[in-house]
matplotlib code that plots the C-alpha trace (Angstrom):
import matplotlib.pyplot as plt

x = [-7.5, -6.0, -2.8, -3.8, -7.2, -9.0, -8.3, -11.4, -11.9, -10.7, -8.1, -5.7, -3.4, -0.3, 2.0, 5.2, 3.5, 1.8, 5.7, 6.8, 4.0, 4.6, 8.3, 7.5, 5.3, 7.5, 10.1, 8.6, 7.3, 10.6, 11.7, 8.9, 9.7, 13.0, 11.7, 9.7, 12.6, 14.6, 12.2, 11.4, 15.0, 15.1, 13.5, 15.6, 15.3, 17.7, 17.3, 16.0, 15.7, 12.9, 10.8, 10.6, 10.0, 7.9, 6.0, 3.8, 4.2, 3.3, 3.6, 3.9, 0.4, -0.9, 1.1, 0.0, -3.5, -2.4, -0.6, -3.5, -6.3, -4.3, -1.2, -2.0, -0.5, -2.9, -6.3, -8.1, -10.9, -10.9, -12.6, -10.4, -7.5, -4.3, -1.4, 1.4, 4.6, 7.2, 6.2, 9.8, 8.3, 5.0, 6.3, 8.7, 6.0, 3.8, 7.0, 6.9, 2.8, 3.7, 5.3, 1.4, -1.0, -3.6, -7.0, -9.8, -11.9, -15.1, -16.8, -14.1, -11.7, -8.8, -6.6, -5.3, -2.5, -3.0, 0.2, 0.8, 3.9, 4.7, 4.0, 1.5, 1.5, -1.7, -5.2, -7.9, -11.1, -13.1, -10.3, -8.7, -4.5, -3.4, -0.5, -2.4, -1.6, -4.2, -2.6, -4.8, -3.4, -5.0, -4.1, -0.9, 0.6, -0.3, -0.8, -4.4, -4.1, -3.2, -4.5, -3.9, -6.5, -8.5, -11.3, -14.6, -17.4, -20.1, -17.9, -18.4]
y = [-33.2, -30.4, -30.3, -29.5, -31.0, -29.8, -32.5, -34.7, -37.5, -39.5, -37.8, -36.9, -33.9, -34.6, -32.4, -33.5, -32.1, -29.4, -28.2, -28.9, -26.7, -23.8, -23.9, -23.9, -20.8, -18.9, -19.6, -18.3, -15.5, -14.7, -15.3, -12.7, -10.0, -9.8, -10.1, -6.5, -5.4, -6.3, -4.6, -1.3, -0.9, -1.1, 2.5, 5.4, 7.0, 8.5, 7.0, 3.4, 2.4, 5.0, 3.4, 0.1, 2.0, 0.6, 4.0, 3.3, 0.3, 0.4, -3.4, -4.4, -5.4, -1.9, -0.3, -2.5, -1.5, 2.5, 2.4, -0.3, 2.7, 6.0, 5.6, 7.5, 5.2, 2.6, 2.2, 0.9, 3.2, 6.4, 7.9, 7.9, 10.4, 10.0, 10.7, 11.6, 10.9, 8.7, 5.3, 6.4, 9.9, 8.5, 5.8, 9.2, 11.6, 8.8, 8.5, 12.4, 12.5, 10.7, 13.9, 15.6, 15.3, 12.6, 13.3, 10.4, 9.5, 10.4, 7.0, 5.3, 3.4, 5.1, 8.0, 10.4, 12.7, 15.0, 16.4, 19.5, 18.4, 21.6, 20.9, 18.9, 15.9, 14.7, 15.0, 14.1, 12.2, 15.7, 15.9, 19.3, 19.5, 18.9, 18.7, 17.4, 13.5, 11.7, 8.7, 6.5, 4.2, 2.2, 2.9, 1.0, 2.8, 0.4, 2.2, 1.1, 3.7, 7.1, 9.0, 12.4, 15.0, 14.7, 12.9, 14.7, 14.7, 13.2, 10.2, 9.8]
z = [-0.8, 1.0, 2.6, 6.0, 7.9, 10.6, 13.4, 13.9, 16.3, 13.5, 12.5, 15.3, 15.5, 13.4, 15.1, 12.7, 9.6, 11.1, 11.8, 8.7, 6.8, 9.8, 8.9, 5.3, 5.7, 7.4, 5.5, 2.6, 4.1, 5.1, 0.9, 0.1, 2.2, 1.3, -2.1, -1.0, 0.4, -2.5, -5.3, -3.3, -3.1, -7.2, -7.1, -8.0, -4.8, -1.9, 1.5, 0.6, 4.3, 4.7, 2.7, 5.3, 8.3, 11.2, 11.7, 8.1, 5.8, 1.9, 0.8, -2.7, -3.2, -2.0, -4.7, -7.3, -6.2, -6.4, -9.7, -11.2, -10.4, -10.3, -12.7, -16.1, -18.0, -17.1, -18.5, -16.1, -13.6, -15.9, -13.1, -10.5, -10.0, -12.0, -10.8, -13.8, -12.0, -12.5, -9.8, -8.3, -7.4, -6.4, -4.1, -3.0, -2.2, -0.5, 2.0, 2.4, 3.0, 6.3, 7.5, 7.4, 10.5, 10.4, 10.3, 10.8, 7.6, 8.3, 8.6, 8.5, 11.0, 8.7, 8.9, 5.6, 5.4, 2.8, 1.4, -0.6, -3.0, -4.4, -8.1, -10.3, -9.9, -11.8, -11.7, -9.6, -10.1, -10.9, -13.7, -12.5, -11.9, -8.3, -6.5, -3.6, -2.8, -0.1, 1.5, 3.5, 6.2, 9.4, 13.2, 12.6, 9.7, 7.1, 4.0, 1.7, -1.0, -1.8, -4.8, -6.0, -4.9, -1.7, -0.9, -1.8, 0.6, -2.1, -2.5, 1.9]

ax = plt.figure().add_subplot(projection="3d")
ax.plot(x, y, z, "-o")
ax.set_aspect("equal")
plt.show()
């Protein structure tokens, strides 16, 4: 049985418990961002409070999506681009990309910044060295991804 019912005739509103489990969530909401805070700030990086900005937001499960499908060293989706970085540089270079102009994705409720880094940084999905890093965040700054490369009009 779950934890938490929807209130039926039969069941009336337990207002005591439904506190308790509100307090309990946001208490451990509070636990994991700090948590975020906590492991971004692990990173062997200058300016640490850059990286929690309001203006764009890259939480921990957005870069475990990035480096699961564009890290080199991992195996998984050989056809996506790579990028061949240290994570500290990537997570670096991502916070830099917010610097560029954003442009809508076509078709897309999204906006990318496409940053020029200056160097190789991997290699993107056609297999060809970039230094070209696509980051990809809603209206509110909320990063989804970024990859190296841009994105290629077939893919659209």
């Amino acid at each position: 049985m779950n934890a938490v019912t929807t209130p039926t005739p039969h069941h009336p509103f337990n207002e005591a418990q439904w506190l308790r489990i509100l307090f309990l969530i946001a208490d451990t909401e509070q636990w994991l961002q700090q948590l975020h805070k906590d492991i971004f700030y692990q990173l062997p990086l200058k300016q640490h409070k850059k990286l929690l900005r309001n203006n764009w937001y890259l939480s921990a499960s957005v870069l475990a999506h990035i480096l699961e499908r564009h890290y080199a060293p991992m195996a998984r989706h050989p056809g996506a681009g790579k990028f061949t970085i240290s994570v500290g540089l990537i997570v670096s270079i991502i916070k830099e990309a917010f610097a560029a102009e954003a442009k809508p994705v076509p078709q897309s409720c999204y906006q990318q910044r496409v940053w020029d880094v200056g160097s190789i940084i991997g290699y993107d999905v056609e297999g060809n060295a970039t230094q070209l890093v696509t980051v990809i965040a809603d209206a509110a700054g909320r990063i989804i991804t970024a990859f190296p490369g841009v994105i290629l009009e077939a893919s659209l």
